[in-house]
C-alpha positions as CSV (number, residue, x, y, z in Angstrom):
1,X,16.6,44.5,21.4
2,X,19.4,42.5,19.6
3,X,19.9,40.3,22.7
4,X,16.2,40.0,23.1
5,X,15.4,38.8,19.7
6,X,19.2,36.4,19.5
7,X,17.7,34.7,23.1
8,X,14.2,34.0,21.2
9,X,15.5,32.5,18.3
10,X,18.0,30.5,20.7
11,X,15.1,29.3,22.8
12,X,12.9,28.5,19.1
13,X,15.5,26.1,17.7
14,X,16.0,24.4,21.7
15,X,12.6,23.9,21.6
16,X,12.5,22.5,18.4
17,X,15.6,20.1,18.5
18,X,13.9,19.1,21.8
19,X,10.8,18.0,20.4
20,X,12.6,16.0,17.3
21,X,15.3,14.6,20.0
22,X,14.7,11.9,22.4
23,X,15.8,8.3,22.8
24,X,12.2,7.3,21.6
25,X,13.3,8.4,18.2
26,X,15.3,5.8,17.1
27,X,13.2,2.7,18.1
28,X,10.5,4.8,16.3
29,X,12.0,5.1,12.8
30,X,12.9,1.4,13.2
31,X,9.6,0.3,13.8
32,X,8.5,2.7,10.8
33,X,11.1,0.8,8.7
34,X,9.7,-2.2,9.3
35,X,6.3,-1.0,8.4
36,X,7.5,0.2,5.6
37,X,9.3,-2.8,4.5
38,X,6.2,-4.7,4.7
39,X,4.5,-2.1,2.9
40,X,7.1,-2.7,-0.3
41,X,6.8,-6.4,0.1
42,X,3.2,-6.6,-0.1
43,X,3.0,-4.0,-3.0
44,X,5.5,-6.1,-4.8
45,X,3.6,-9.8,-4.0
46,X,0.9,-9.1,-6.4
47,X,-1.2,-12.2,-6.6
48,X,-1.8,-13.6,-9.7
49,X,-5.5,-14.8,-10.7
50,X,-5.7,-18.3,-11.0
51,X,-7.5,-19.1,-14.0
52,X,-6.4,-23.1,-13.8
53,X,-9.2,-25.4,-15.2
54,X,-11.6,-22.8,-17.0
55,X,-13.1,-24.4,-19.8
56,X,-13.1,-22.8,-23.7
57,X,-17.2,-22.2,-23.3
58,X,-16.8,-20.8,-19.8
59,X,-21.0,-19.8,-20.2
60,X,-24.0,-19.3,-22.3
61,X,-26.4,-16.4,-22.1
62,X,-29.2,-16.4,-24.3
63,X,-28.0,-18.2,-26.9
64,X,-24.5,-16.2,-27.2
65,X,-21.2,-17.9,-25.8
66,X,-18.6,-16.3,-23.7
67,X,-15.4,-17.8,-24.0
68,X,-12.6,-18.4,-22.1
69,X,-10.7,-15.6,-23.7
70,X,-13.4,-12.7,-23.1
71,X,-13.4,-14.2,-19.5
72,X,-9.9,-14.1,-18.8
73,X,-9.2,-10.3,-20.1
74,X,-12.8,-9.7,-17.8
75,X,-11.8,-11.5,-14.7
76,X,-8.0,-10.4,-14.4
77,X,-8.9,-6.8,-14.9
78,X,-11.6,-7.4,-11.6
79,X,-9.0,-9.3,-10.0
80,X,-5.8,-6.5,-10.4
81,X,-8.7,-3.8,-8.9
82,X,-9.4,-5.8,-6.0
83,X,-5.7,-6.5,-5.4
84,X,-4.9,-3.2,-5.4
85,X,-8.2,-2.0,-3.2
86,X,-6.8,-4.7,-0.8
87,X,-3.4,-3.6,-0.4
88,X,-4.8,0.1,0.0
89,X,-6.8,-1.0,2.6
90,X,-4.0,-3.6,4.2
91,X,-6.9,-6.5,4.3
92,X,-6.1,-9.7,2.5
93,X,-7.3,-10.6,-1.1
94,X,-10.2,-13.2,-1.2
């Protein structure tokens, strides 16, 4: 019984160090490396919104003004979520 059970657990962990072995491996955890790499870079290239040339008054709705500040807090809060949903989905901001 002994012998039986020692030859089954012998056989288990070949098995096992068989499937995790190979010469694929390797080549594998490079290319998943490389993936990953790129994953960091991206995640730490967050764009920045480009709020060059917006005007003090950026518009009027009736009657009231929206300035540039009230714009700028609005827009780069829209523009970090969509950076983010972008680099969740791997697609490029627009």
């Amino acid at each position: 019984m002994r012998k039986l059970l020692m030859s089954l657990m012998a056989l288990g962990i070949a098995v096992v160090l068989a499937a995790c072995g190979g010469d694929d491996e390797s080549s594998d955890k490079d290319k998943d490396d490389s993936k990953n790499g790129q994953a960091s870079e991206q995640q730490q290239k967050m764009p920045e919104p480009d709020l060059e040339g917006v005007p003090d008054v950026v518009a009027k709705v009736n009657g009231e003004e929206i300035t540039k500040d009230e714009f700028k807090s609005t827009y780069q809060s829209q523009f970090q979520r969509m950076a983010m949903q972008a680099q969740m989905t791997g697609q490029e901001l627009d």
